[in-house]
C-alpha positions in Angstrom: 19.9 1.0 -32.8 20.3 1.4 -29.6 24.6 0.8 -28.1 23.9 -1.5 -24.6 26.3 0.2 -21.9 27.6 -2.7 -19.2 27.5 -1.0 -15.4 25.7 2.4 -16.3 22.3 3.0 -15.2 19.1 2.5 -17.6 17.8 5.8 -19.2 14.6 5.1 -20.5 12.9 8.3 -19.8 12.4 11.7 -21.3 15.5 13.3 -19.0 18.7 11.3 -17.0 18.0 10.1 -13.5 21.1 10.0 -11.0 22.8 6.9 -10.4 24.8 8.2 -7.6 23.9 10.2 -4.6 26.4 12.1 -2.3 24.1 12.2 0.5 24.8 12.2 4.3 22.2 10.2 6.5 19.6 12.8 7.6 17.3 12.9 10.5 13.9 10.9 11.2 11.5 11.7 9.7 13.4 13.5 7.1 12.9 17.1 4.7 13.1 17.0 0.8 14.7 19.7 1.3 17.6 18.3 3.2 18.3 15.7 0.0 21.3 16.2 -2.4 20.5 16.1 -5.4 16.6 17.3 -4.8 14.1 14.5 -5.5 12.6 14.9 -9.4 9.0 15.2 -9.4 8.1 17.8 -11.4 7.4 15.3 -14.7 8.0 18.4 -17.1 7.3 15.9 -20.1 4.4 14.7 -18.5 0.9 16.9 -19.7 -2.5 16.9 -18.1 -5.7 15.6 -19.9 -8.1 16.8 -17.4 -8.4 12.7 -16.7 -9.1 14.2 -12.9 -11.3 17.5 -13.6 -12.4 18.4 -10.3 -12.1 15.5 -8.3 -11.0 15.4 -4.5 -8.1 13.9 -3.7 -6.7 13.1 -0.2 -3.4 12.0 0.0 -1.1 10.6 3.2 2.6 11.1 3.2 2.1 13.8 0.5 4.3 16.5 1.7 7.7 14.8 0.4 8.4 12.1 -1.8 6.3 9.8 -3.8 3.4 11.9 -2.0 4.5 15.2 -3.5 5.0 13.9 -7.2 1.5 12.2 -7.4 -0.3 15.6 -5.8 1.6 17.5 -8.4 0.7 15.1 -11.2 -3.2 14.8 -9.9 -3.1 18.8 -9.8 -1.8 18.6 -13.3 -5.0 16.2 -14.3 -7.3 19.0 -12.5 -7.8 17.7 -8.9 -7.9 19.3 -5.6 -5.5 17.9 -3.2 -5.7 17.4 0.7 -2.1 16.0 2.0 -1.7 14.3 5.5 1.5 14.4 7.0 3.4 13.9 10.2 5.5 17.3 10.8 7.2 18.4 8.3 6.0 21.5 7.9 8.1 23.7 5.2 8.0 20.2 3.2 4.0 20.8 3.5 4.1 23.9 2.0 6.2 24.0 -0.7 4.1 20.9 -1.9 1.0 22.9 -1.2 2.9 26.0 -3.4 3.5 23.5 -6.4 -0.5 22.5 -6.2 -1.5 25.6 -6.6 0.8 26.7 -9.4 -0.6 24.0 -11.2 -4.0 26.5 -10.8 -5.7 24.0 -7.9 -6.3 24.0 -4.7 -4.4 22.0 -1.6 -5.1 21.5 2.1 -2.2 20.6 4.2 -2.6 18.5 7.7 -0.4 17.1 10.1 -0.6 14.5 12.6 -0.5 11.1 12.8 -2.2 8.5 10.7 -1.9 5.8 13.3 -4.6 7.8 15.1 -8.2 6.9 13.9 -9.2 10.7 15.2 -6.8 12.1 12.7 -7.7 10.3 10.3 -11.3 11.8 10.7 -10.2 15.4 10.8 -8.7 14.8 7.6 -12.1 13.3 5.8 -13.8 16.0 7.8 -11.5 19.3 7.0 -11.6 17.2 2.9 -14.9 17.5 3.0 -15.6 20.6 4.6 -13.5 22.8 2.4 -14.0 21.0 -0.9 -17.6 19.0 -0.5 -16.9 15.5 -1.7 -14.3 12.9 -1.6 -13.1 10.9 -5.0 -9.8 9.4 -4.8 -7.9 8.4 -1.7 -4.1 7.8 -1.4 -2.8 5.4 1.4 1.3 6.2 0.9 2.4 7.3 4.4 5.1 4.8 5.6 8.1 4.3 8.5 10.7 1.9 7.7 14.3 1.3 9.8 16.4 -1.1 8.0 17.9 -3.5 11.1 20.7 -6.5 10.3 18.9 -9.3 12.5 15.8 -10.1 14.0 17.4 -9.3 17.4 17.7 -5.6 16.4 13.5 -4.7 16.4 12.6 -4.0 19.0 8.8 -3.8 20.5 8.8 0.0 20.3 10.0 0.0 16.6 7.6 -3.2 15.7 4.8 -1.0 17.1 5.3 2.1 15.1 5.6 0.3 11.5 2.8 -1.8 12.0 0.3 1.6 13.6 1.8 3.5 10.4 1.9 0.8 7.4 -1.1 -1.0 8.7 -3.3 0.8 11.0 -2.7 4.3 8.8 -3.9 2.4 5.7 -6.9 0.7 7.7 -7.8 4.1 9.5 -8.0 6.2 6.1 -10.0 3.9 4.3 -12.2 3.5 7.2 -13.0 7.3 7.7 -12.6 8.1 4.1 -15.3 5.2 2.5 -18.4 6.1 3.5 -18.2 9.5 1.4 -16.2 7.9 -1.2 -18.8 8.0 -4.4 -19.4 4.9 -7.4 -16.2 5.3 -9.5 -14.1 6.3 -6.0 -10.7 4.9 -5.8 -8.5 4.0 -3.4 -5.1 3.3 -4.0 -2.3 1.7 -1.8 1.2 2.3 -2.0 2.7 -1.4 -1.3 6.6 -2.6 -1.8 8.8 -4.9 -3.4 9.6 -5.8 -0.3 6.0 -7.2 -0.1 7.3 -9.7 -3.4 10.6 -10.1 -3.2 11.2 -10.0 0.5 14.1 -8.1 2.4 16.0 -9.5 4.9 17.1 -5.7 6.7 13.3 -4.6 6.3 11.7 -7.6 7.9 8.6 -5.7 10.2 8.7 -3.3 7.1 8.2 -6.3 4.7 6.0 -7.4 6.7 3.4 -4.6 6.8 3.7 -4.1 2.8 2.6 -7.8 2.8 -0.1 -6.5 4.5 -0.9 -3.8 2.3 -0.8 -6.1 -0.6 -3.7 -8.4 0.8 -5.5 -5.9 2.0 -5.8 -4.2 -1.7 -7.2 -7.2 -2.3 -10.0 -8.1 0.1 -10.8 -5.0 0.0 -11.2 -4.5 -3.5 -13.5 -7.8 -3.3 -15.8 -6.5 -0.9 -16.2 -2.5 -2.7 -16.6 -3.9 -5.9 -20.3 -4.0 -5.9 -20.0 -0.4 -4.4 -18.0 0.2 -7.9 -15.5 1.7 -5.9 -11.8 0.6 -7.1 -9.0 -0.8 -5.0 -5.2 -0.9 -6.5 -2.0 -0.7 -4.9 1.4 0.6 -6.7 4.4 -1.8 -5.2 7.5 0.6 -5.6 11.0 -0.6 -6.2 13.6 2.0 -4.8 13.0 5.5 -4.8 14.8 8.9 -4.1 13.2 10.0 -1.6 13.4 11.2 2.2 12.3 8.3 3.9 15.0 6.0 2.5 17.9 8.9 3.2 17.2 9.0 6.9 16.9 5.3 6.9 20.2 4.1 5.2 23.2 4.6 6.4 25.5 7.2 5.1 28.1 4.6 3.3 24.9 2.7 2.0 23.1 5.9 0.3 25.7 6.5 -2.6 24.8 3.4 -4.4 21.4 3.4 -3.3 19.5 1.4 -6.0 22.4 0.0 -8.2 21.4 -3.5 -7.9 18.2 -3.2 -9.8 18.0 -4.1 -13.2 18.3 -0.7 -14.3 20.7 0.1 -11.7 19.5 3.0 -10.2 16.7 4.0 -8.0 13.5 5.6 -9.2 12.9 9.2 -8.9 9.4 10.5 -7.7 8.1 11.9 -11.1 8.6 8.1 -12.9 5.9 6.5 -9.8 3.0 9.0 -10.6 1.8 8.6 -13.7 1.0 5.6 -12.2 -1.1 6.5 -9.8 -3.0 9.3 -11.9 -3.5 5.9 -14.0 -5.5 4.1 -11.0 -6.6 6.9 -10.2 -8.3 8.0 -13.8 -11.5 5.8 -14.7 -10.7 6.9 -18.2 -8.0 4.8 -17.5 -8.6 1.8 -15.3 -12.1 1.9 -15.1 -12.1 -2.6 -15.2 -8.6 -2.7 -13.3 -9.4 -3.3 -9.4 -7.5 -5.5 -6.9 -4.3 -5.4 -8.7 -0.1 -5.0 -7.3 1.1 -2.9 -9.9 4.6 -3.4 -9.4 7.0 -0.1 -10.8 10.7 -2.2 -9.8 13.2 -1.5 -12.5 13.0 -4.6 -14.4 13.2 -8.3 -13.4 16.3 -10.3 -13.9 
């Protein structure tokens, strides 16, 4: 029977997640490779059942992060992966590296999601190289945590709504008309977007957004048979949150969760391959599938 353990962090996985993290603040928009200890993604436990045999799969924000672990996972399940991303190039191609050792092919882009003519090239350069289109990922994000309301400005208001919202809008758009019966689209939303947060409020605000828009959308593609679900993270290890908190605030980074630490990258995939897969979820649409920790 398992011994509880008051204060230490939950390990309910095949390997032991940090609980801690001696990490300096790093730079907007942030490298994996800056982060100490390196974000785990690699899901070694975790073996593919050719659930995504040569399907197409574009995904935003997939050089680092979240992003990376779900292209290594879909590779794992047999798809080709195209990854949007903003600039960060060696992050790009080491993610592009682990796509291919996983004996599958991956297109790198950067540029900017708020742009609706990026967003094109992307569908265009998808289709070009690899034909078709099956499975998009909307998970590009910019967060900056801020103590009061005062603190946002119009310049910072701007860029989370053109990346949270407008990114996520653009995609779809450009991507759906090549997107087949049994397509899928899946958003990556927030527990912000559930529980609130009252130092993300613009970035709460846009994750509410995300959430609704799974839905509608989902609504109006259902007779398409097209599939619309949204994973709402908890917190997770990864670069965006790094050059976002500040340095004193990083170290306990996710304690206050139920499980009291944060999530690494490799324990989000599976379930995205999972909304992804219609072996899976093929009567699952319009649903927050919320991956927090725990309640309580």
């Amino acid at each position: 029977m398992a011994e509880e353990k008051t204060g230490e962090a939950v390990q309910a996985g095949e390997r032991d997640y940090p609980q801690e993290f001696p990490q300096e603040q790093i730079e907007r928009p942030g490298f994996e490779s800056e982060l100490n200890p390196k974000p785990m993604f690699e899901a070694p436990a975790y073996l593919g059942s050719a659930k995504l045999e040569d399907r197409v799969a574009i995904i935003t924000g997939g050089d680092s992060g979240i992003g990376r672990a779900v292209a290594v996972l879909f590779a794992r399940e047999g798809a080709d992966i195209v990854i949007a991303y903003l600039c960060e190039d060696s992050d790009a191609e080491e993610t592009c590296r682990l796509v291919e050792a996983e004996g599958r092919q991956c297109h790198a882009l950067a540029g900017d999601v708020a742009e609706p003519s990026f967003c094109e090239q992307v569908v265009s350069e998808a289709l070009e190289r690899f034909g078709h289109i099956d499975i998009l990922v909307n998970n590009a994000a910019f967060q900056q945590h801020n103590k009061s309301l005062d603190e946002i400005d119009v310049a910072q208001l701007d860029r989370t709504l053109k990346t949270n919202i407008h990114g996520y809008f653009n995609m779809a758009k450009a991507a759906l008309p090549h997107l087949p019966e049994g397509g899928s689209i899946i958003m990556t939303g927030s527990v912000t977007a559930i529980d609130g947060s009252p130092e993300l409020i613009d970035y709460s605000i846009t994750k509410g957004g995300i959430h609704t828009f799974t839905r509608s959308l989902s609504i109006q593609l259902l007779p398409k048979g097209i599939r619309v679900n949204c994973v709402a993270p908890g917190p997770v290890w990864t670069p965006l949150n790094a050059a976002d908190k500040e340095t004193k605030d990083i170290r306990t980074f996710g304690t206050k969760t139920p499980m009291k630490r944060a999530a690494q990258p490799e324990e989000l995939a599976p379930a995205y391959v999972f909304l992804a897969a219609p072996s899976c979820s093929s009567y699952i649409t319009g649903e927050i599938l919320p991956v927090i920790g725990g309640y309580g």
